[in-house]
C-alpha positions as CSV (number, residue, x, y, z in Angstrom):
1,X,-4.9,185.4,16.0
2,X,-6.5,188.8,17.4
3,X,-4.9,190.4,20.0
4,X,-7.9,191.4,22.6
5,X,-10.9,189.9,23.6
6,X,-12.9,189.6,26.4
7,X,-12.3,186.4,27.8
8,X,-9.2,184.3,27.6
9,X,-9.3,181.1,29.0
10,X,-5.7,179.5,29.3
11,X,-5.9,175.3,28.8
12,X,-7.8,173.3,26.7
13,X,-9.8,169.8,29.5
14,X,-13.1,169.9,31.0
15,X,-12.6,172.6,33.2
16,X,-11.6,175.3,30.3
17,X,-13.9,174.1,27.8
18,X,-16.8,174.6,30.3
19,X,-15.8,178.1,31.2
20,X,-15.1,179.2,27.7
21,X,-18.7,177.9,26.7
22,X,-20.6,179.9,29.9
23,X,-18.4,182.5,29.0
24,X,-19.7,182.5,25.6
25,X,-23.4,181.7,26.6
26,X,-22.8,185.3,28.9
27,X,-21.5,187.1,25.3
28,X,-18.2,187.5,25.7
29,X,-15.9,186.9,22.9
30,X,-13.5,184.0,23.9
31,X,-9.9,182.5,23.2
32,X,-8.8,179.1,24.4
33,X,-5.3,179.0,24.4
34,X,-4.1,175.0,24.3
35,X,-0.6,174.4,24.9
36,X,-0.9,170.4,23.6
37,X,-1.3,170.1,19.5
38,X,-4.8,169.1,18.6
39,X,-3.9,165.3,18.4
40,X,-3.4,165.7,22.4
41,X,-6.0,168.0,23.4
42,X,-7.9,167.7,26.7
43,X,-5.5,167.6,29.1
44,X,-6.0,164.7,32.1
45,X,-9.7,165.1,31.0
46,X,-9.1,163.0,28.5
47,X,-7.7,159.8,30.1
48,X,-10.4,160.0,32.9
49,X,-12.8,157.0,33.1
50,X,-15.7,159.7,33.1
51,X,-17.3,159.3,36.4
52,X,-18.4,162.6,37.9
53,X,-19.4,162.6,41.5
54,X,-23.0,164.5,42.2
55,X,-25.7,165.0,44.8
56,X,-29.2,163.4,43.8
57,X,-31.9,162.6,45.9
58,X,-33.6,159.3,43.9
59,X,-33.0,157.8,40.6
60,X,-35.4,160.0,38.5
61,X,-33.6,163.2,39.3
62,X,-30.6,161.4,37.4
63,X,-32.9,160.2,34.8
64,X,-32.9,164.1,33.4
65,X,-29.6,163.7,31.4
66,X,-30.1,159.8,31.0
67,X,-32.8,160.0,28.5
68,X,-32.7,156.1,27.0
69,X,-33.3,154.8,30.8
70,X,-36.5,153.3,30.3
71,X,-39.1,152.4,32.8
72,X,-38.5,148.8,32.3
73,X,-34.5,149.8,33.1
74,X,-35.1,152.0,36.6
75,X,-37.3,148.9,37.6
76,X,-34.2,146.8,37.4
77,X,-32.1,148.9,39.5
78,X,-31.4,149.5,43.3
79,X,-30.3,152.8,43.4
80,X,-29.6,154.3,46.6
81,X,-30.0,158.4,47.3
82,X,-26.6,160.2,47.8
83,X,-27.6,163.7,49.6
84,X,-25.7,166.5,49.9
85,X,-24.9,165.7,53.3
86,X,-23.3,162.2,52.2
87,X,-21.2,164.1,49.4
88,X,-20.2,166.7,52.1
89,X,-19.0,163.8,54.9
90,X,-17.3,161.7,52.2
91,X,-15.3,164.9,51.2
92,X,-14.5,165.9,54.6
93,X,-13.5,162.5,55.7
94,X,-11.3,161.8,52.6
95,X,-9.5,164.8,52.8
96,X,-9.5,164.8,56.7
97,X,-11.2,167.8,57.1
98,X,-9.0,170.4,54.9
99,X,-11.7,170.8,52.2
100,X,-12.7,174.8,52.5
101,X,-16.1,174.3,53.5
102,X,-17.3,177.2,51.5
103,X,-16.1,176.1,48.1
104,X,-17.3,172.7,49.0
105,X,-20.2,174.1,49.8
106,X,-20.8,175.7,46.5
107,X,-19.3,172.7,44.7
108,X,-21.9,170.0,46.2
109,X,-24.8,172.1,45.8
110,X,-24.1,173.2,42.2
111,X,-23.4,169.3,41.4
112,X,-25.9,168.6,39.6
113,X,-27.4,171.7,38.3
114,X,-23.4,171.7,36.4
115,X,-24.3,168.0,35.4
116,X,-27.9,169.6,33.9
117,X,-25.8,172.4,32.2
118,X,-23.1,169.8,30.7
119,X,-25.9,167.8,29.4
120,X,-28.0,170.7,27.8
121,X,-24.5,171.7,26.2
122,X,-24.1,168.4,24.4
123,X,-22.4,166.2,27.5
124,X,-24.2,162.8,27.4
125,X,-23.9,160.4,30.2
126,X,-24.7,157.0,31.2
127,X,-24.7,154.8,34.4
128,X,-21.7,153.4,35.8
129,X,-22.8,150.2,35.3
130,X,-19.1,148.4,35.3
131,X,-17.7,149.8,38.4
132,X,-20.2,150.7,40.4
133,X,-22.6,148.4,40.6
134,X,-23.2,144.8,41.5
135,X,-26.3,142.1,40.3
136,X,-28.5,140.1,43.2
137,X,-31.2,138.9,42.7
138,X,-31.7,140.4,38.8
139,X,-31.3,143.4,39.8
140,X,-28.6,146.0,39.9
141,X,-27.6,147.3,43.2
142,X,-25.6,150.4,42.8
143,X,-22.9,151.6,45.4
144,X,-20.3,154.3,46.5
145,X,-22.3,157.6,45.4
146,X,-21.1,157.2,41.8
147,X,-23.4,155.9,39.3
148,X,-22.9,158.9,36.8
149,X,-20.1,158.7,34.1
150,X,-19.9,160.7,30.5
151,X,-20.4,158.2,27.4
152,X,-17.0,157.5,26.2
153,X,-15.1,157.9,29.7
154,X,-12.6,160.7,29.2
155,X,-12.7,160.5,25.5
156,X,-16.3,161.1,25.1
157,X,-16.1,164.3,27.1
158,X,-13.5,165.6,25.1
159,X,-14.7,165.0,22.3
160,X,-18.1,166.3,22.8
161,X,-17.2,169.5,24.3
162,X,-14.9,170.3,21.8
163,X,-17.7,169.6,19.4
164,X,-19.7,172.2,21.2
165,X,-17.6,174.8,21.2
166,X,-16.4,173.8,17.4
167,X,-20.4,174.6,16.7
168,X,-20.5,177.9,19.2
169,X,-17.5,179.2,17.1
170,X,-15.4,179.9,20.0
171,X,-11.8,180.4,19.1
172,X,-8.9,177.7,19.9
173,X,-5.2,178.4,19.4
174,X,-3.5,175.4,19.9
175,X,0.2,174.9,20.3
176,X,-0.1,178.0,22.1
177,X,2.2,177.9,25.7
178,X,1.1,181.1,27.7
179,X,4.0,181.9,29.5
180,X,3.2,185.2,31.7
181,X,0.7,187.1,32.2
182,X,0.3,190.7,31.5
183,X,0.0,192.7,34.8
184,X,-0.9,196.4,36.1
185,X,-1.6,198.1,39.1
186,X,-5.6,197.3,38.6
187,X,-5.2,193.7,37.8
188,X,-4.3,191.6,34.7
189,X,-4.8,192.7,30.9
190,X,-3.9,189.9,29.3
191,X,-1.1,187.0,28.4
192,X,2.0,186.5,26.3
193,X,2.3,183.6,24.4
194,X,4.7,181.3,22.8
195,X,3.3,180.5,19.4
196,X,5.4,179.2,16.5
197,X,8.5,180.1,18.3
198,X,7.6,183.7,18.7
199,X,6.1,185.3,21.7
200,X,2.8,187.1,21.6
201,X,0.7,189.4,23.4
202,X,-2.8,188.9,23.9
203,X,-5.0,191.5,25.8
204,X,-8.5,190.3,27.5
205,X,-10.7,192.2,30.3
206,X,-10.5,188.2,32.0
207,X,-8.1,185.5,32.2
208,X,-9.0,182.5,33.8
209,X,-6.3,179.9,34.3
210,X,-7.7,176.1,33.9
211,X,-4.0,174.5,32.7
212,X,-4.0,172.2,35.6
213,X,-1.3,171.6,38.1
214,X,2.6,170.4,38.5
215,X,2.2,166.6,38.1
216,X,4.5,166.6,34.8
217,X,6.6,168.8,35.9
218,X,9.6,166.8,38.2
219,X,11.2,169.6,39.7
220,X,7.9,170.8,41.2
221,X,7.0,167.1,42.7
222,X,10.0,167.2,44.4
223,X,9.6,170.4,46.2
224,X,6.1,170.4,47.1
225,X,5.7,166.3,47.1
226,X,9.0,165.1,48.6
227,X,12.2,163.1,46.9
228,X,10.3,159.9,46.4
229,X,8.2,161.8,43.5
230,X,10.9,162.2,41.4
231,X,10.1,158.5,40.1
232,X,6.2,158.6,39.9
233,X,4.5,158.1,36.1
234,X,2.5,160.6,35.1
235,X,-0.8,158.9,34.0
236,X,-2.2,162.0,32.0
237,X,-0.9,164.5,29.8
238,X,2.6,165.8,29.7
239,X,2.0,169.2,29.5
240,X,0.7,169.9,32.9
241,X,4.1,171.5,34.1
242,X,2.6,174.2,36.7
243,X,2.7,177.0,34.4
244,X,-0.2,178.4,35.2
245,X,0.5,178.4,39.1
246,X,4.0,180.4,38.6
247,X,2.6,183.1,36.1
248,X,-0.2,183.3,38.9
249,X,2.2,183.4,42.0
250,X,4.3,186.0,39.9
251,X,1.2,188.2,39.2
252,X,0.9,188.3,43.1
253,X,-1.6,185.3,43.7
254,X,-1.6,183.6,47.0
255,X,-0.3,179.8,47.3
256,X,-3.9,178.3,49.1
257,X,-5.0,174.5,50.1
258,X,-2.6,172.0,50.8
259,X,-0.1,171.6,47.8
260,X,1.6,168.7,49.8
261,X,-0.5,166.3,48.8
262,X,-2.6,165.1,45.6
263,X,-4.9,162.7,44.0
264,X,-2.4,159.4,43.4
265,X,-3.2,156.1,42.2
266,X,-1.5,153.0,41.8
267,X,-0.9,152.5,38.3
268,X,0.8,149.4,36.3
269,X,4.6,149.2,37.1
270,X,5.3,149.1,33.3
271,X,2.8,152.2,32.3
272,X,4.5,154.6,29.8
273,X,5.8,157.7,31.6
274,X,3.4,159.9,30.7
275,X,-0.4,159.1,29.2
276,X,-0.8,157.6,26.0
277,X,-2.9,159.3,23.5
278,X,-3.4,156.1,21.5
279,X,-4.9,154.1,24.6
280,X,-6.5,156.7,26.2
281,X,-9.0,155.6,29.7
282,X,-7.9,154.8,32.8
283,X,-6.4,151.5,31.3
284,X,-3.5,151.1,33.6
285,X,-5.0,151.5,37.2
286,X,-5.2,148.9,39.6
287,X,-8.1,149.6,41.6
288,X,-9.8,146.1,42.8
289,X,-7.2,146.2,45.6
290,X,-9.8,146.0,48.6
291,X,-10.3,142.1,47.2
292,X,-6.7,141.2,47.6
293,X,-4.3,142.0,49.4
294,X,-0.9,144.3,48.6
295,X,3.1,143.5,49.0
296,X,6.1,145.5,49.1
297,X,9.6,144.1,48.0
298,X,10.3,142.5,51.1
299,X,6.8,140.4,51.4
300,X,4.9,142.6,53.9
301,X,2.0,144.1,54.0
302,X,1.9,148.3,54.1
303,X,-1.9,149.6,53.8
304,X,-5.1,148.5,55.2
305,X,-6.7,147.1,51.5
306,X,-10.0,147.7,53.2
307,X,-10.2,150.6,54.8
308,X,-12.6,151.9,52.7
309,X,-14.5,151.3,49.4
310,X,-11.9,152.0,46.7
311,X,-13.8,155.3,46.0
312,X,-12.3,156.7,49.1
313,X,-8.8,154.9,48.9
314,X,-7.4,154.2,45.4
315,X,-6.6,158.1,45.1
316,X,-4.4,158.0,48.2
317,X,-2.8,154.5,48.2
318,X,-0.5,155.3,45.0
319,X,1.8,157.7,47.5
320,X,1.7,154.8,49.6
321,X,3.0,152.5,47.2
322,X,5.6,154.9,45.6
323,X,6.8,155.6,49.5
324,X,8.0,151.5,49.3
325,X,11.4,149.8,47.9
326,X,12.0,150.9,44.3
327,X,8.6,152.2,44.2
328,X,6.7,149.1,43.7
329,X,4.0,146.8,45.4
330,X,2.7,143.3,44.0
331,X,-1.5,143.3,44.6
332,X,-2.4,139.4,45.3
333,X,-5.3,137.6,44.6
334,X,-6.6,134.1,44.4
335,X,-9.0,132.1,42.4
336,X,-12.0,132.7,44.3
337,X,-11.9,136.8,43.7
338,X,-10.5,136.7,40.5
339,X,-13.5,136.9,38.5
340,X,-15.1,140.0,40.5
341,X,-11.5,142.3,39.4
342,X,-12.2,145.2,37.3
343,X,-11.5,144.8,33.7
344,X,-8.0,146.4,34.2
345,X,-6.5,143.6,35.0
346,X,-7.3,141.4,31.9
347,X,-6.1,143.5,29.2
348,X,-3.2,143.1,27.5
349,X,-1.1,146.4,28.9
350,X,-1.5,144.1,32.5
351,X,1.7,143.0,34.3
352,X,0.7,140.1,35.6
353,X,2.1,136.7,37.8
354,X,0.6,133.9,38.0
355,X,1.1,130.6,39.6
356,X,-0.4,127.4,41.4
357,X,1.5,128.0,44.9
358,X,2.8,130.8,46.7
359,X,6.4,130.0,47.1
360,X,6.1,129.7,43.3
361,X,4.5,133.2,42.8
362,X,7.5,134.4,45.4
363,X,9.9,133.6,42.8
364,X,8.4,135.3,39.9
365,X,7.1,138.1,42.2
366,X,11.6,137.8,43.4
367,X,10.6,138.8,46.8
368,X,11.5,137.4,50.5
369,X,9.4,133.7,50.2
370,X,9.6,133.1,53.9
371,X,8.3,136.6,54.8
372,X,5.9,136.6,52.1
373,X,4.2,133.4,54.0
374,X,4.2,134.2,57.1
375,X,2.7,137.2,56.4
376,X,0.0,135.4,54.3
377,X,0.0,133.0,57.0
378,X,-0.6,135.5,60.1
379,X,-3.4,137.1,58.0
380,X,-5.2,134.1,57.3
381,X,-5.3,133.2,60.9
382,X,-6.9,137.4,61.9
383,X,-9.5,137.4,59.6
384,X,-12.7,136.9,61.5
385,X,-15.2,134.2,60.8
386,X,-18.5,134.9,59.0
387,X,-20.2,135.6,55.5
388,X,-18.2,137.2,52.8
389,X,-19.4,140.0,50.9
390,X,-17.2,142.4,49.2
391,X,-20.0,144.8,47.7
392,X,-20.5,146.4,51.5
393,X,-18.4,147.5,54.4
394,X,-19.7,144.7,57.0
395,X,-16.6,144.9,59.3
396,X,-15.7,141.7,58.8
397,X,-12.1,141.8,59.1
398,X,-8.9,140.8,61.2
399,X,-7.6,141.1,64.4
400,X,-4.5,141.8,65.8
401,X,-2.4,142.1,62.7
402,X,-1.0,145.6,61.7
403,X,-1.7,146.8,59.3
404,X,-5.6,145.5,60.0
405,X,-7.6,144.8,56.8
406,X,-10.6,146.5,58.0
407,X,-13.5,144.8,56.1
């Protein structure tokens, strides 16, 4: 391994591979440092189901990096425009109005010009078909301002970036911790590394830190999450300890944005403890919530299931779940929405009860049976009367139950 060059770009997902490649593309000389051996490269990129959120204005715009959509195909679909306005409210009102307007700024309008890049740079992608979209009348109505996704999910994008800078000839060290960074009065001159049990110096006009945050790291939860995180799974890669924030912090960065808070799912009770390599994707989410309803230990009810489409809710409902009775909640459905669930929740890694009556599934679910039906009970008798259609927010919901289900 040299020991200068002119950009050093510390982690190895989406994020750092795209920097080192525009890096490269601007002629510097560039080192991706991966702390995780090759076999588990690319970070939480790599269990990702793919799907990149991006401004577009009609269907054709998006038909630039989706080169096999025929005519035939775009006739076949409904597919409504998602402006940079919409991506701009739906930001604010997810995040409740802490976005930094500027960087979301910069972030929406360079969406798709970054999709454009990706794609010219060997990044294919392909409609979101599966989750995003619903058929009526032979045709296919998409939904939720999310119909792009990488081929592959997660894996695809890894693979293919990595392929690209593989043919660039960029440099990657893997197995390779950076653990400080190299600091003068003028700014930082490089990093030391831990690399086959030795610690290294490498010197670079530019670091840039893409090594994600604390979520492996359980010391970290608990300080800046709260106690209950001590017990949350870790659904990507186990190497995302916070380095990078503390060697930044200790070079005299300062702590910005909320780090109270953080994209949090509800995942399968019985998912490993950290992501598995070997079944990498999102396979152990639980995200067709809104079509059911959800159940702490002691049979009641904690979120509204509908506030939202589960694009706005699913990445805020897991610290909701992990804030109930050993850190669990059942999701319940019957046989009339069962077919429409995402494919999650027929695989094989799926915990699942099933049974003919609810004082039945009470038992196997060994929660409180008489709360669990009265509160199944109280809901039946809120929810409005009217059509049901759970591909649109129609406000058709209950009334006078807390918490509401809202459509």
């Amino acid at each position: 391994m040299n020991n200068s060059y002119d950009v050093i770009i510390v982690g190895g997902g989406n994020a750092a591979l795209c920097a080192a490649i525009s890096a490269h593309e601007g002629g510097a000389n560039v080192l991706v440092l991966e702390r995780a051996p090759v076999e588990k490269r690319g970070g939480n990129s790599y269990f990702t189901d793919g799907a990149i959120r991006v401004a577009y204005n009609r269907l054709d715009m998006l038909r630039e990096v989706l080169p096999d959509l025929t005519d035939y195909d775009s006739e076949q679909i409904v597919m409504p425009p998602y402006t940079e306005d919409d991506f701009m409210n739906d930001l604010m009102r997810v995040t409740s109005g802490k976005s930094d307007i500027k960087l979301a700024r910069h972030l929406i309008s360079k969406s798709f010009e970054t999709i454009k890049w990706m794609y010219k740079n060997g990044v294919k992608f392909e409609l979101n078909y599966d989750n995003q979209s619903y058929e009526k009348e032979g045709k296919r109505h998409f939904w939720g301002g999310l119909p792009l996704k990488t081929s592959g999910k997660g894996v695809g994008l890894i693979k293919q970036l990595y392929q690209r800078v593989d043919q660039l000839g960029i440099k990657v060290e893997y197995d390779a911790r950076t653990v400080d960074l190299i600091s003068v009065d003028d700014g930082v001159t490089g990093v030391v590394v831990e690399k086959n049990g030795e610690l290294v110096q490498i010197y670079s006009k530019t670091v840039i830190l893409a090594c994600g945050s604390f979520e492996a790291n359980k010391k970290m939860r608990i300080e800046f999450l709260g106690k209950e995180w001590e017990g949350a799974i870790v659904r990507g890669t186990e190497y995302n300890t916070g380095d990078g924030l503390d060697m930044a912090v200790k070079a005299g960065a300062s702590k910005y944005g909320d780090w109270g808070s953080c994209h949090s799912i509800g995942t399968d009770y019985n998912a490993p403890a950290v992501g598995d390599f070997n079944k990498p994707g999102d396979i152990y989410k639980k995200s067709s919530f809104p079509l059911g309803l959800m159940f702490n230990l002691e049979g009641k009810r904690f979120v509204d299931e509908g506030a939202d489409f589960r694009n706005y809710t699913y990445a805020k409902y897991g610290r909701e779940i992990l804030k109930q009775p050993g850190h669990k909640a059942f999701q319940v459905f019957d046989a009339k929405v069962h077919p429409l669930l995402r494919d999650e929740y027929t695989l094989d890694e799926a915990t699942c009860y099933q049974a003919d009556s609810l004082e039945e599934l009470a038992d196997l679910m060994k929660i409180s049976k008489e709360v669990f039906k009265d509160t199944i009970h109280e809901y039946n008798l809120s929810v409005q009367e009217g059509d049901y259609n759970p591909s649109i927010k129609d406000g058709k919901g209950t009334v006078g139950i807390t918490p509401p289900k809202t459509n």
